[in-house]
LUMFI-14055 format. One line per field, with one value per residue (C-alpha): x, y, z; chain; residue in three letters; residue number from 1. Coordinates in Angstrom, 3 decimals, padded with zeros to 6 digits. Example, Ala and Ser with C-alpha at 12.3 -4.5 7.8 and 13.67 -1.06 7.14 Angstrom:
BEGIN
X <- 012.300;013.670
Y <- -004.500;-001.060
Z <- 007.800;007.140
mol <- A;A
type <- ALA;SER
seq <- 1;2
***
This chain:
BEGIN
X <- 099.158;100.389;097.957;097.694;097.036;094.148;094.938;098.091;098.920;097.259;094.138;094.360;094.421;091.325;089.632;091.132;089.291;088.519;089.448;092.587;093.601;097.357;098.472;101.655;103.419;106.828;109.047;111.977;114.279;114.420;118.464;120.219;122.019;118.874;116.352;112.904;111.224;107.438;105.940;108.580;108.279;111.227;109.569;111.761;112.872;116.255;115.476;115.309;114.225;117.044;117.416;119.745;118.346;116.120;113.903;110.595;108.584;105.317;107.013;107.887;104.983;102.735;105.231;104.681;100.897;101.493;103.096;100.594;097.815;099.170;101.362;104.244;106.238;107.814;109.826;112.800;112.706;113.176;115.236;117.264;119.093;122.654;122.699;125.167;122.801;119.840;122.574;120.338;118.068;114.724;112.376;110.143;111.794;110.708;106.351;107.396;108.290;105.886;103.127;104.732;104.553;100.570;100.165;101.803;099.390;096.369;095.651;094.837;094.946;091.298;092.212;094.909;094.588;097.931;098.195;101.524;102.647;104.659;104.813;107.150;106.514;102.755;102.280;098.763;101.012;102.150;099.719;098.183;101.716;102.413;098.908;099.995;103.209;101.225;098.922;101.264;103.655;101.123;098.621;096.032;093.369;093.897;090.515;091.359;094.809;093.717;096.382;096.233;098.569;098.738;100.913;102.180;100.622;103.997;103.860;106.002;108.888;106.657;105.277;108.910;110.215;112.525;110.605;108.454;105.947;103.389;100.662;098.761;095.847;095.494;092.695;093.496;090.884;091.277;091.563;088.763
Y <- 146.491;145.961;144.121;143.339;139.976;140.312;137.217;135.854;132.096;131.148;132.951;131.011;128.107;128.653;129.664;127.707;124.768;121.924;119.242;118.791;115.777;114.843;112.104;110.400;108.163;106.548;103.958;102.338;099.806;096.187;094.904;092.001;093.023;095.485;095.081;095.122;097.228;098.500;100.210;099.960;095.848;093.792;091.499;088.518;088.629;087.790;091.138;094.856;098.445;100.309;104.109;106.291;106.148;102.844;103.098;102.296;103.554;103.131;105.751;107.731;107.950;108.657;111.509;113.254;112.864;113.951;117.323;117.560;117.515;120.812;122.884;121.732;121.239;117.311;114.432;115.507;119.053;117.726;115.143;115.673;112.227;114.184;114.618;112.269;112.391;110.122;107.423;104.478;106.362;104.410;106.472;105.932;109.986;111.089;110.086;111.212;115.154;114.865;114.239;116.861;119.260;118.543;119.472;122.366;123.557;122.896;119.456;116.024;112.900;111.372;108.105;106.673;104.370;102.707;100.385;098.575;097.690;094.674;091.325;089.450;088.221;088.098;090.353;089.328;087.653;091.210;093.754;093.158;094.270;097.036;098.488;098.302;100.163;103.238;103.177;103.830;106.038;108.008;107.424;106.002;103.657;100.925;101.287;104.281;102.626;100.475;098.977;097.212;095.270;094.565;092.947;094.091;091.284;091.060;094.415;097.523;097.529;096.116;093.359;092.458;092.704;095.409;097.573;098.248;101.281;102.841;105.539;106.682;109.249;111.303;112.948;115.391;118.244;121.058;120.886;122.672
Z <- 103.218;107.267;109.140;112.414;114.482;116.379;118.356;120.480;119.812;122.776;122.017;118.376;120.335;122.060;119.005;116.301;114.590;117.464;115.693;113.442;111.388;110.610;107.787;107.937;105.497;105.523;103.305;104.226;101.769;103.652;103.807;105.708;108.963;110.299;112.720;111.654;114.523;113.416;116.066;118.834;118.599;117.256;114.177;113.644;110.077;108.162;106.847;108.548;107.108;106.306;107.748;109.585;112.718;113.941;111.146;112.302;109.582;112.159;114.524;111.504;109.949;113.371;114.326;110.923;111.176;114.588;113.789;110.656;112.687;114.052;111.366;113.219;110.365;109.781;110.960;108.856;109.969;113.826;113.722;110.200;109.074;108.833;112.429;114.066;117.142;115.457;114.038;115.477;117.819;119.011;116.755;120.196;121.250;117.991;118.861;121.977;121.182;118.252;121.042;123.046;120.252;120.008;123.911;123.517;120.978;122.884;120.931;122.514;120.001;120.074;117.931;115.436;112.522;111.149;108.347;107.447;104.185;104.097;102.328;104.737;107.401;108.238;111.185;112.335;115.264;116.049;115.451;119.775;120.565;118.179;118.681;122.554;121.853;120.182;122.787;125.156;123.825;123.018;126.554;124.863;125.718;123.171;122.012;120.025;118.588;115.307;113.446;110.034;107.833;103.844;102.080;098.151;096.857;094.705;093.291;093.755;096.252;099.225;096.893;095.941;099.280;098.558;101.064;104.180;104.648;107.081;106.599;109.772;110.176;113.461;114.928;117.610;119.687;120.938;125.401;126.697
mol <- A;A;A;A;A;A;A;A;A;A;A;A;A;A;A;A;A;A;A;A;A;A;A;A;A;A;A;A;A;A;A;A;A;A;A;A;A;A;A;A;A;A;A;A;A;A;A;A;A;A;A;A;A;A;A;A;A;A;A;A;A;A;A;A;A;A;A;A;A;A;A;A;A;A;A;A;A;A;A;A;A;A;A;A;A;A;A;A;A;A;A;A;A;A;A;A;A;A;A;A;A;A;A;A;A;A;A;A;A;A;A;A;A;A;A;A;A;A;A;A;A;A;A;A;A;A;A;A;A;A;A;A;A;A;A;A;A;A;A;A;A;A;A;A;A;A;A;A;A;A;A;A;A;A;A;A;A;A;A;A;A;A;A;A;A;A;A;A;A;A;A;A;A;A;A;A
type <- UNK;UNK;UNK;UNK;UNK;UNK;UNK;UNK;UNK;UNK;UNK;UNK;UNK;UNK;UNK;UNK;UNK;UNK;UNK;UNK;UNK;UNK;UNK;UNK;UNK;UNK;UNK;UNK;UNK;UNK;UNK;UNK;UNK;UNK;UNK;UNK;UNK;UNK;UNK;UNK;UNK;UNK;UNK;UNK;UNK;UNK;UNK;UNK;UNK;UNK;UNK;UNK;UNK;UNK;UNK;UNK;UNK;UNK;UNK;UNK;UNK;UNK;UNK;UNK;UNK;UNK;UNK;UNK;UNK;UNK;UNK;UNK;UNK;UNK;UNK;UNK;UNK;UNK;UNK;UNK;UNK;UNK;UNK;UNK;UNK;UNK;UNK;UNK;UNK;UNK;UNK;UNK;UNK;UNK;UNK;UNK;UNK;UNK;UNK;UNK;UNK;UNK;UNK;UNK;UNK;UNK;UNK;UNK;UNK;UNK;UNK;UNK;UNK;UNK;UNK;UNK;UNK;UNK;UNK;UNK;UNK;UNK;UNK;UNK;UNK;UNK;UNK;UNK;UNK;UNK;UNK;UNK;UNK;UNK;UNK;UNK;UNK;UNK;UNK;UNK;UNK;UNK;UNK;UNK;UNK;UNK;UNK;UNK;UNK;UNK;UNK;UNK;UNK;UNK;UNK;UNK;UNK;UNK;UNK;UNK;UNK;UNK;UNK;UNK;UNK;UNK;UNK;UNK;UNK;UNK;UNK;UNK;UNK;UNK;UNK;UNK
seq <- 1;2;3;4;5;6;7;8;9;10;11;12;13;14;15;16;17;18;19;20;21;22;23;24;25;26;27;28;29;30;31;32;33;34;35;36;37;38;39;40;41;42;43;44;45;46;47;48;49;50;51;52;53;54;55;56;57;58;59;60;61;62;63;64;65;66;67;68;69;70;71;72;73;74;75;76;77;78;79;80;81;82;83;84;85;86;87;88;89;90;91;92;93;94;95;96;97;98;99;100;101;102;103;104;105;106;107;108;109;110;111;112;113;114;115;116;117;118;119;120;121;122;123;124;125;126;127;128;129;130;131;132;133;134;135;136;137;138;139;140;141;142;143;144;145;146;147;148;149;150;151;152;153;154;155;156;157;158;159;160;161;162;163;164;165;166;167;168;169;170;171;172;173;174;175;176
***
C-alpha cells in the first residue's frame, strides 16, 4: 500500500507533540596523561577520561539527549571517532550543532538535569562552574541547568576509578 504524507516537515513541526524529551548517557575509561574536562571545565586530577576527541562525557552525553529529544539521530553518527577531524576537538562544537539541530526542528530546551558519575575527585567544588558552562552553551538561564554528582561508592568501573560517566535528560518545546 502507497501512502501519502499529508504534512511537509514544517507543518509536522507545527503540529507535532509540544514537548519532547531526550536522554543521554556517556562512559569514558580514566588514564594518566588526559585532561579531565566535564562540562567544558578543566577538573584537576592526575587522571583524565580517555576518548578520541576531548572526551567530556558531560558534552557527550547532553548532545545525544540533545539530538534524542528530536529523532536527530546520535553523537556518533555526527561526529564519528574515525574522523581525523575530532582527534582532540572541544566536545563544546558538538552541544553546539546538537543545539543547532533542535532549532532547526522547531524545539527550544526548557531545562536540563546532569548527573556525573565519578569517584575521584569530589566535584562539589565544581559543579557552580560546570552548571555555568551548560548554561551557556546552551543560552540558558542557570535556573533551568541542574547538575549532580555520585560517586561508585567502590563498585563497577566508576567505583574503582577505572572510569567517568554522565547521563542527562532534556526537555525541549515546540516555538510557538
Amino acid at each position: 500500500m502507497h501512502t501519502k504524507p499529508t504534512t511537509s516537515g514544517a507543518e509536522e513541526r507545527k503540529v507535532g507533540p509540544a514537548w519532547r524529551v531526550g536522554e543521554g548517557h556517556d562512559l569514558h575509561r580514566l588514564g594518566s596523561g588526559r585532561k579531565l574536562i566535564l562540562g567544558g571545565v578543566d577538573i584537576p586530577h592526575h587522571q583524565g577520561a580517555i576518548g578520541h576527541s576531548d572526551a567530556d562525557v558531560v558534552f557527550h552525553a547532553i548532545t545525544d539527549a540533545l539530538l534524542g529529544s528530536v529523532a536527530a539521530g546520535d553523537i556518533g553518527e555526527l561526529f564519528p571517532n574515525t574522523d581525523p577531524a575530532f582527534r582532540d576537538a572541544d566536545s563544546l562544537q558538538f552541544v553546539e550543532e546538537a543545539h543547532r539541530r533542535v532549532r532547526q526542528a522547531g524545539y527550544e530546551v526548557v531545562n536540563l538535569d546532569c548527573t556525573i558519575f565519578l569517584e575521584s575527585p569530589k566535584l562539589s567544588p565544581h559543579k557552580g562552574a560546570i552548571r555555568e558552562r551548560i548554561a551557556g552553551a546552551l543560552q540558558l538561564d542557570l535556573s533551568l541547568v541542574n547538575v549532580k554528582a555520585k560517586s561508585g561508592e567502590a563498585v563497577d568501573a566508576v567505583g574503582r576509578q577505572e572510569a567517568v560517566a554522565a547521563s542527562v535528560i532534556v526537555l525541549v518545546e515546540r516555538k510557538q
